[in-house]
C-alpha positions in Angstrom: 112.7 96.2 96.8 114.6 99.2 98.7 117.4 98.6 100.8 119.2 101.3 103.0 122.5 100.8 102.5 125.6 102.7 105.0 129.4 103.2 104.1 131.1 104.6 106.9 134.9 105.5 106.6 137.6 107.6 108.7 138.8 111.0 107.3 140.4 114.3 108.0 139.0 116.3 110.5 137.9 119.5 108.7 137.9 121.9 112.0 141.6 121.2 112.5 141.5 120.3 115.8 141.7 117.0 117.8 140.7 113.9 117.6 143.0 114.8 113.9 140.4 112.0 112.1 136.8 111.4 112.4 134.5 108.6 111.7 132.0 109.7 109.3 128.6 107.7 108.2 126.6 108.3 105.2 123.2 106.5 104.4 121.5 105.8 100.9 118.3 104.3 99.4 118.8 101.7 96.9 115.9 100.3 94.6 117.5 96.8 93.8 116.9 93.0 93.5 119.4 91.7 95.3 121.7 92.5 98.4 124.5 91.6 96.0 123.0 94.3 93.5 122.7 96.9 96.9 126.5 96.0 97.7 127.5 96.8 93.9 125.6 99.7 93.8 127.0 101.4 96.9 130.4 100.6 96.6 130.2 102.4 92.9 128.6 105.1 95.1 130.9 105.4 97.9 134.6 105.4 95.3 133.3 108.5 93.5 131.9 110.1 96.9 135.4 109.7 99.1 138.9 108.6 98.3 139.1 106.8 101.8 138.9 103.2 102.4 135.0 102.2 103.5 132.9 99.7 105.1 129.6 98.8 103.8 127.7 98.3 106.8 124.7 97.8 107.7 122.2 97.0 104.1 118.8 96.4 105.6 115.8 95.1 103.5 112.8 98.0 103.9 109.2 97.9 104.1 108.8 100.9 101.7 106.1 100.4 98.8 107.6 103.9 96.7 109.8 106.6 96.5 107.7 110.0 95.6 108.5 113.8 95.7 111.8 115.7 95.0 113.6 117.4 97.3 116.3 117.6 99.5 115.5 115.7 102.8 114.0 112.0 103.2 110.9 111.3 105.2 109.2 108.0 106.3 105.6 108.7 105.8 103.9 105.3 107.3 100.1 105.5 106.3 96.9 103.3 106.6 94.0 103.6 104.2 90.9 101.8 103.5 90.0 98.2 101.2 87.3 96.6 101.1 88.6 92.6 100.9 86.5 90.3 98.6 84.3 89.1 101.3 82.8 93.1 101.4 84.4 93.9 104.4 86.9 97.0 104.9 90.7 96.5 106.5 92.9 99.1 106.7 95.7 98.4 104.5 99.4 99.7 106.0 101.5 101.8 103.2 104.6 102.9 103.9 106.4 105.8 101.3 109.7 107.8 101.1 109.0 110.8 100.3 111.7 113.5 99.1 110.5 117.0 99.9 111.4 120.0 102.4 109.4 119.8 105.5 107.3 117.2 106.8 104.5 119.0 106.1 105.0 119.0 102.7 105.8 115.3 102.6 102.1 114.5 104.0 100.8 117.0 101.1 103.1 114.6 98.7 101.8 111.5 100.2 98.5 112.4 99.9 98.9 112.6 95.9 100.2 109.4 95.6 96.6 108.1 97.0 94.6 109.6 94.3 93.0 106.3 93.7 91.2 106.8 97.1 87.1 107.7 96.6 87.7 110.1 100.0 91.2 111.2 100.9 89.8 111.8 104.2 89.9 107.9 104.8 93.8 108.0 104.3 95.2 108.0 108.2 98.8 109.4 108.2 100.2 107.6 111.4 103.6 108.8 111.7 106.2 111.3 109.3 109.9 110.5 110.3 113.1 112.8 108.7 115.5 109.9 108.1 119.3 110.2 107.8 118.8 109.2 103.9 121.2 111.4 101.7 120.5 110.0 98.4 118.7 107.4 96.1 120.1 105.1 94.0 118.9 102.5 91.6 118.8 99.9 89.1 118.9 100.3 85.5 
């Protein structure tokens, strides 16, 4: 399962100038079992990424199916594409991916790869490509 998982913590404000601290928020993608695993994991995370105190809050469950691509930025790529169910008839099954890349045009282009199994990539409908606030991903062993 994948969980996003946010520390957020108070620190220094680097321009110097008032308010003298700011709140910052960081947001990850964790591949785990458990929301017990997803706390473990981030709070690894977040000790060797600040020296402030942090809050884990919120970890929310996702409806991702993957994690494809490398690249900098994170992008919800929510897609339908066609199955025909045993009784011969065809429903549109709903797949949603996270894909890493640099644009969201490339992240359709990535998306599309990961549906090679389709007879006609034309019948893959991308509904919706969203830049998240995803910084890194993290798993399991």
């Amino acid at each position: 399962m994948y969980f996003e998982s946010t520390i957020s913590y108070w620190t220094d404000n680097p321009d110097g100038f008032k308010p003298p601290r700011i709140l910052v928020k960081r947001t990850i993608l964790v591949r785990a079992y458990t929301y017990t695993e997803v706390e473990a994991i981030t709070t690894d995370w977040g000790a060797k990424e600040t020296n402030e105190d942090f809050k884990i809050s919120p970890i929310k469950e996702t409806d991702i199916i993957s994690v494809v691509g490398e690249g900098e930025k994170f992008f919800k790529v929510v897609s339908y594409y066609p199955e025909t169910t045993p009784k011969g008839k065809i429903k549109m099954q709903k797949a949603v991916l996270m894909v890493q890349s640099g644009s969201d045009i490339e992240a359709i282009e990535r998306a599309k790869l990961y549906f090679d199994f389709l007879p006609d990539i034309s019948d893959l409908v991308v509904k919706s490509v969203t830049l998240t606030e995803i910084e890194t991903y993290l798993k399991i062993d």
